[in-house]
C-alpha beads as a LAMMPS data file, in Angstrom:
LAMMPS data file: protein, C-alpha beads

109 atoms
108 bonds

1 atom types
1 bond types

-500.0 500.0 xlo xhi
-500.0 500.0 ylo yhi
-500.0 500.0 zlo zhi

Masses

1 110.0

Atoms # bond

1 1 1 -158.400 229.146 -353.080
2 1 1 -156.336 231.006 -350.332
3 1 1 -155.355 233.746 -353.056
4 1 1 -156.695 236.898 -351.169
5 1 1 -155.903 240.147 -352.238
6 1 1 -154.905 242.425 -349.318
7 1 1 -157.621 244.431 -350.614
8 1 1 -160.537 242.095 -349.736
9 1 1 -160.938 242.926 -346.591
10 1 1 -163.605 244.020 -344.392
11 1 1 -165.258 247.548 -344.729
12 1 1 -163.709 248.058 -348.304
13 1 1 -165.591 249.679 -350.644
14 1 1 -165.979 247.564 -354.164
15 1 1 -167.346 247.590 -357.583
16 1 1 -169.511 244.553 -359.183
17 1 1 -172.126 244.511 -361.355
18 1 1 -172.460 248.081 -362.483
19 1 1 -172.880 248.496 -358.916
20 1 1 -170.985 249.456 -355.421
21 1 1 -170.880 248.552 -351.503
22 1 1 -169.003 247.861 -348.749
23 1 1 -167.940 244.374 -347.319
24 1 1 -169.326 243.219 -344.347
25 1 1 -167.887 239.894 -344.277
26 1 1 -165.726 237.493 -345.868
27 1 1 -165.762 233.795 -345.736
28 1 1 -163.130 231.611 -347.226
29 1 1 -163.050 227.792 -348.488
30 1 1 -160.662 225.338 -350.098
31 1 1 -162.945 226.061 -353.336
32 1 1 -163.899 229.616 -353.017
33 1 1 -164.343 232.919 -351.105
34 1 1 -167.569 234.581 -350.727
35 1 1 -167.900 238.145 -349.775
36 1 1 -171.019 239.481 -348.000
37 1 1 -171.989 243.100 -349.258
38 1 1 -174.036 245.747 -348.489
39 1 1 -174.962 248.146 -351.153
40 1 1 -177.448 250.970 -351.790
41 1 1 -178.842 248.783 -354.765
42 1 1 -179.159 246.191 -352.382
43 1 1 -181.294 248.529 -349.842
44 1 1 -183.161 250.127 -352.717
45 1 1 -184.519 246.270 -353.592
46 1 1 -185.102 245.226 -350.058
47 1 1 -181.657 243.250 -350.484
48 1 1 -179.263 245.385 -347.778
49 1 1 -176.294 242.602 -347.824
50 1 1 -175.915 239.848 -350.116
51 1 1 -173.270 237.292 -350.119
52 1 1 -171.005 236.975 -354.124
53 1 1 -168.687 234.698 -355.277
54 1 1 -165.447 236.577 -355.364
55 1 1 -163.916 236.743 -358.866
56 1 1 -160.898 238.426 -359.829
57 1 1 -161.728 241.495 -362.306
58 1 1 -165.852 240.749 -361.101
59 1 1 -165.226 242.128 -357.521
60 1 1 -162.665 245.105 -357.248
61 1 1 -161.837 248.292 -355.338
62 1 1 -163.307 251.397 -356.550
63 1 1 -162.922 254.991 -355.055
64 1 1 -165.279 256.583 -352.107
65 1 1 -166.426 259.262 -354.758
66 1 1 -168.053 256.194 -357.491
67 1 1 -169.501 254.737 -354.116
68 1 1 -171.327 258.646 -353.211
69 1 1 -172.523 258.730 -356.905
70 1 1 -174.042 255.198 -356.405
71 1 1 -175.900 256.372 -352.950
72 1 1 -176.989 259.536 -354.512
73 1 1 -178.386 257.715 -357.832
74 1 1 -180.409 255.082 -355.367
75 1 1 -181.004 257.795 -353.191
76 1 1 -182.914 259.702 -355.938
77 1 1 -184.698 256.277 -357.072
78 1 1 -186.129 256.283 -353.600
79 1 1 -187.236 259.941 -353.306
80 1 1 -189.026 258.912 -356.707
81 1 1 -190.605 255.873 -355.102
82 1 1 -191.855 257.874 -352.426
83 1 1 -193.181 260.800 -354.598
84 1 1 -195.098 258.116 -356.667
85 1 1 -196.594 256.668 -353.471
86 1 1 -197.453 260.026 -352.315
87 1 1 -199.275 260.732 -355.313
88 1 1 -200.947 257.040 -355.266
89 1 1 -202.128 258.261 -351.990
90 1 1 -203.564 260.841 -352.865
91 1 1 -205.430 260.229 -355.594
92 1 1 -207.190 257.225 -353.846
93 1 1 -207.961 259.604 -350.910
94 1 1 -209.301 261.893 -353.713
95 1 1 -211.642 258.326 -355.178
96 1 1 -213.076 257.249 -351.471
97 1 1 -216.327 258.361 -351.259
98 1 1 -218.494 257.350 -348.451
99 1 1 -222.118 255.773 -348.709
100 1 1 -223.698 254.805 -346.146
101 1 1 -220.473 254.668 -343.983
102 1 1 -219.000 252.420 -345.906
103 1 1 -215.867 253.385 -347.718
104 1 1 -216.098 252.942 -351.897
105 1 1 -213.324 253.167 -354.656
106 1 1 -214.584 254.849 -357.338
107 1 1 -213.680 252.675 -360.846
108 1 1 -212.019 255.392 -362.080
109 1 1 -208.421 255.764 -361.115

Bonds

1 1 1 2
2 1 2 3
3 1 3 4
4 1 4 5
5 1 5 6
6 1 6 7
7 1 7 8
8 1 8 9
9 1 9 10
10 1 10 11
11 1 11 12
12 1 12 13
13 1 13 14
14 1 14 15
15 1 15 16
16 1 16 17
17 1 17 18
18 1 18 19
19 1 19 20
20 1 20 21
21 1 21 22
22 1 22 23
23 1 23 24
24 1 24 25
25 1 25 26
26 1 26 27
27 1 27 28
28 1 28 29
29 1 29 30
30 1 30 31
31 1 31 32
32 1 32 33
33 1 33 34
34 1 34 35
35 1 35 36
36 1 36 37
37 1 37 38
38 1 38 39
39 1 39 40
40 1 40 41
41 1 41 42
42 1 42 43
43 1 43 44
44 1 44 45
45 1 45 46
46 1 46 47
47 1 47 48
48 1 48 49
49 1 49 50
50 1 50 51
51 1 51 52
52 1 52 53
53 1 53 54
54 1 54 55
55 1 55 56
56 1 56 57
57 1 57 58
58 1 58 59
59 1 59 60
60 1 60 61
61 1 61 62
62 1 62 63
63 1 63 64
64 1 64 65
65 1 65 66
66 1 66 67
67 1 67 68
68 1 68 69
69 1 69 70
70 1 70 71
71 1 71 72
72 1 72 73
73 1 73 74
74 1 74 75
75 1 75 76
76 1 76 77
77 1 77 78
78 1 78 79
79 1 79 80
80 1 80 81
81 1 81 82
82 1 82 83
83 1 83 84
84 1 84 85
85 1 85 86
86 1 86 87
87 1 87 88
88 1 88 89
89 1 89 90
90 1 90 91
91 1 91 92
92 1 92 93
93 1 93 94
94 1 94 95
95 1 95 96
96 1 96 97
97 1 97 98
98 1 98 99
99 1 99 100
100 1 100 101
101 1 101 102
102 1 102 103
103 1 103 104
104 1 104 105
105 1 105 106
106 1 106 107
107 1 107 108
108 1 108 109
């Protein structure tokens, strides 16, 4: 397979899977190419770059405004994540208790 559209290249932004991010690398075989992304899905599940099969109509080029409306969606999943820990946080801190120096979760959370 050594159809490669001049957009596949490295540091393009792309769409896939209701998704968007940025190649990082491209690797090409006889049988198929693989492109390596990085996306802010990808960060948001602990998954910064993963490699995909390229398929035409799958993988395409989208526009740098779709890709700042992905990073500011994943960006606000993240702030949420981090508000809910907060609040986890607290609320245990709020539950310790200490008897006899020992530290104790109270059962009700």
């Amino acid at each position: 397979m050594n159809n490669v559209p001049a957009w596949l290249a490295r540091g393009a932004l792309v769409e896939f899977a209701f998704c968007v991010g940025q190649i990082e690398d491209i690797a090409i075989s006889p049988e198929r190419i693989m492109v390596l992304v990085k996306s802010p899905k990808g960060i948001w599940r602990n998954h910064p770059a993963e490699w995909l099969e390229y398929k035409e109509g799958a993988i395409k080029p989208t526009t740098q405004e779709r890709a700042e409306r992905d990073i500011a969606l994943y960006r606000a999943y993240i702030l949420k994540m981090l508000d809910d820990m907060d609040a986890l946080s607290h609320s245990w801190s709020k539950d310790i208790s200490s008897e006899n120096g020992v530290p104790l979760i109270s059962a009700t959370v």
